[in-house]
C-alpha positions in Angstrom: 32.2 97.9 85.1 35.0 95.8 83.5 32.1 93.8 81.8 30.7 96.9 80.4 34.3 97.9 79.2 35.3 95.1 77.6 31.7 94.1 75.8 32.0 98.1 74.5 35.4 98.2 73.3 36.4 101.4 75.9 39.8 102.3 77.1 39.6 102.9 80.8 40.0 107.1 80.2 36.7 106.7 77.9 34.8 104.6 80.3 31.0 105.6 80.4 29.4 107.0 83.8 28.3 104.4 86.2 25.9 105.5 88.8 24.4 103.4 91.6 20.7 103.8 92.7 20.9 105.1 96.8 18.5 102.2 97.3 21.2 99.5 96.7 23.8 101.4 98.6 21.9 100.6 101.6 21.0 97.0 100.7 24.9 96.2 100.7 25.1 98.3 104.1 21.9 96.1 105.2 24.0 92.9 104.0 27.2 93.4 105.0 25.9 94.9 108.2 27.9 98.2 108.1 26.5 101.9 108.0 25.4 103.7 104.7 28.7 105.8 104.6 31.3 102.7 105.1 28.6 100.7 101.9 28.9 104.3 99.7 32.7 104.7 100.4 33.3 100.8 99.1 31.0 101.2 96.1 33.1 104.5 95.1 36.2 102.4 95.2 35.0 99.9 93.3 34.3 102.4 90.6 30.6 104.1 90.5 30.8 107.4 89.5 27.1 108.8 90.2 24.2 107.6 92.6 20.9 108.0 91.6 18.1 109.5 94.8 15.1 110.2 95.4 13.4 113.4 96.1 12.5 112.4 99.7 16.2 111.0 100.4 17.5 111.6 103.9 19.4 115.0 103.4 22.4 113.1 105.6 22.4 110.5 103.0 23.0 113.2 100.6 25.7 114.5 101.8 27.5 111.7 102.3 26.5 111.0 99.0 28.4 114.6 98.2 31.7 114.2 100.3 32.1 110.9 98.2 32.4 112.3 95.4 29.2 110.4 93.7 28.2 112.8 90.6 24.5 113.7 90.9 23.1 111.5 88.1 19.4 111.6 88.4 16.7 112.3 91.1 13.3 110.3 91.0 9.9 111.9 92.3 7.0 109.2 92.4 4.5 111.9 92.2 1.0 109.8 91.3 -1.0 111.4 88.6 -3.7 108.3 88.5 -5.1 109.9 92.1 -5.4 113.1 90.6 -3.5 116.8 91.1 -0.1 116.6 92.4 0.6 120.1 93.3 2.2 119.4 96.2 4.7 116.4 95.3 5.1 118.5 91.9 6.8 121.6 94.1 8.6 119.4 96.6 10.3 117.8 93.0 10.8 120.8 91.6 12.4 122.1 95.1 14.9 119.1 95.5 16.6 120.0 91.8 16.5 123.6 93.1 18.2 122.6 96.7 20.5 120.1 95.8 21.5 120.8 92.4 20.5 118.3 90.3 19.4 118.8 87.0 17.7 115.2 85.7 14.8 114.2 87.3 13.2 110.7 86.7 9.1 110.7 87.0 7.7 107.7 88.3 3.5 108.3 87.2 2.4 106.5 89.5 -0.5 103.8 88.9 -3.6 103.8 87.1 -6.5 103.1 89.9 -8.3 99.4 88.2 -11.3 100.7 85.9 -9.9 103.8 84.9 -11.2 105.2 81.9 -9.8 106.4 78.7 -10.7 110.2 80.1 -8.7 109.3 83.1 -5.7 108.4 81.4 -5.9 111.0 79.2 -6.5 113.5 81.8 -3.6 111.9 83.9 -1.3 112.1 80.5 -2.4 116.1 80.6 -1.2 116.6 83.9 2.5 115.2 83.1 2.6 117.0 80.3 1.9 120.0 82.1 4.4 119.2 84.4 7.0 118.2 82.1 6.8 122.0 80.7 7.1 123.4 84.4 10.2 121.4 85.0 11.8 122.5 81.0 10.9 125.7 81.4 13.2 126.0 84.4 15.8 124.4 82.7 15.9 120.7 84.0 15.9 117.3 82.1 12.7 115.4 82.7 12.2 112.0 81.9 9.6 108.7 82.0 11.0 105.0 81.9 9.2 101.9 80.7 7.9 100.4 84.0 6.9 97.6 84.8 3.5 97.4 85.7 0.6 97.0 83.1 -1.1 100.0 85.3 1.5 102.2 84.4 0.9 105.2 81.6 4.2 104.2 80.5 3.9 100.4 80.7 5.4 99.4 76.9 5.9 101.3 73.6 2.6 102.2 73.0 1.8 104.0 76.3 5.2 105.9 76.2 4.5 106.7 72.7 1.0 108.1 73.7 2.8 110.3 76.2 5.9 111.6 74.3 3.4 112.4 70.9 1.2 115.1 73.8 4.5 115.9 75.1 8.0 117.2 73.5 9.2 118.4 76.7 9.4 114.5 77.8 12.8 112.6 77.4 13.2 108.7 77.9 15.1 106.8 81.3 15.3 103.7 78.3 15.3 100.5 81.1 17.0 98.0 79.4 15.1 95.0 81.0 11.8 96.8 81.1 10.7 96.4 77.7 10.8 92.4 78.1 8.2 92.4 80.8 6.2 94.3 78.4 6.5 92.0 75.4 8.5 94.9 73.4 11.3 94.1 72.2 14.6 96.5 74.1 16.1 97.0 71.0 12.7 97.9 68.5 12.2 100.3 71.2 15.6 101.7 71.9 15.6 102.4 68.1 12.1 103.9 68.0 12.6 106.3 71.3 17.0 106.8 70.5 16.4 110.7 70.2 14.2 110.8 74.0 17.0 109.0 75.8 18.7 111.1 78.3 19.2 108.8 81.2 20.0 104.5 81.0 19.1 101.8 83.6 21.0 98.7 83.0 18.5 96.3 84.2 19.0 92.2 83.5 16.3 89.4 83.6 16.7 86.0 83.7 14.9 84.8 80.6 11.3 86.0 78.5 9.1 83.6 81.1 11.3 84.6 84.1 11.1 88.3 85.5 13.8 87.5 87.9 16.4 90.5 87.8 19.9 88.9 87.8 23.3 91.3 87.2 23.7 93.1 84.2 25.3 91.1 81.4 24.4 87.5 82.9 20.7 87.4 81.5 19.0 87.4 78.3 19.1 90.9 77.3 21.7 92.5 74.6 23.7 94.8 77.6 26.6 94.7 75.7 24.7 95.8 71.9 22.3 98.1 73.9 25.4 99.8 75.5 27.7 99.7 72.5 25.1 101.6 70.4 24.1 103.9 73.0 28.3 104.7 73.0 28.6 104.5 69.6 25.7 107.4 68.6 27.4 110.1 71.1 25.3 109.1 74.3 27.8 110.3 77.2 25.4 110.6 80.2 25.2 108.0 83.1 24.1 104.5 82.7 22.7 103.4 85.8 23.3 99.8 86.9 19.8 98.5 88.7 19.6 94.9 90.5 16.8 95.2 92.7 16.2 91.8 94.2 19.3 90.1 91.8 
């Protein structure tokens, strides 16, 4: 947080939101060897704002979550369009925003099955599209992120762009550290897809031939200028610090 601070010029009353992903709270508690509530109550001290959860959380996680105080920055739904109709995991999604009052949900497309056709992607890309209007019609934010998995719909620029031109209803998670594994470049696309962004991961990587996450501002993408520009343009929604396996 202090790093983020300092590299975008903030006072401590402007500070952006940080948020947490659930996951990692329970990787300290797994390190540390202490429950999930004692790991949530030391992250809140040290200054996370919001957690990001998945629709299939553990309601008890939730609420603990709740009586923390963490602000409800995004829920994820891995809902997996490359297998087919998702009616089901589509209205267990759309039930969680409903239940637990979240209003950004994050929507992981699952994976392409190996020899998949151009038909089946595009009929996979009509299916989120389809859903994407469900979930704006009822008055929620929902998003795809650049992932990282050449099977992915929304793999690098290209794909993403593919999906936002069929859909308007889709806004952006921009993953900062994404975008490398890809060969795009984080800050052609963050200029290209600026207007789509409604939710941030603030992912790190070691270098362009090492995938190795490492904590945010330590590797070789521009945190600091991705941040400062995000600030700078008006963004004031959560910015999601994301370390798996740093």
């Amino acid at each position: 947080l202090a790093l983020l601070l300092c590299a975008c010029g903030q006072k401590p009353a402007e500070a952006p939101k940080i948020s947490i992903f659930c996951d990692h709270i329970w990787t300290v508690a797994h390190q540390e060897g202490i429950s999930f509530r004692e790991a949530a109550t030391k992250i809140r001290e040290i200054g996370y704002d919001g957690a990001d959860v998945r629709v299939l959380q553990n309601p008890d996680e939730l609420r603990i979550l709740d009586s923390l105080g963490f602000g409800h920055a995004c829920a994820i739904a891995d809902i997996d369009y490359g297998a087919g109709a998702q009616p089901e995991m589509e209205a267990l999604a759309l039930t969680f925003l409903e239940t637990y009052g979240y209003d950004r949900l994050l929507l992981v497309t699952g994976l392409m099955p190996e020899g998949s056709t151009a038909a089946d992607r595009d009929a996979a890309r009509q299916r989120i599209a389809a859903f994407a209007q469900r979930v704006t019609d009822k008055g929620y934010c929902i998003m795809v992120e650049d992932f990282d998995n050449p099977r992915s719909l929304c793999y690098n620029m290209a794909g993403l762009d593919s999906l936002f031109t069929l859909s308007p209803s889709l806004g952006h998670v921009f993953d900062t550290g994404n975008y490398l594994f890809a060969g795009d470049d984080a800050l052609v696309a963050y200029d290209k897809f600026r207007d789509r962004i409604g939710h941030v991961h603030l992912k790190d990587r070691v270098a362009p031939d090492d995938m190795h996450c490492v904590p945010a501002g330590s590797g070789c993408i521009p945190i600091a200028q991705i941040v400062h520009s995000l600030l700078a343009s008006g963004y004031d929604g959560w910015l999601t610090l994301e370390q798996y396996g740093s």
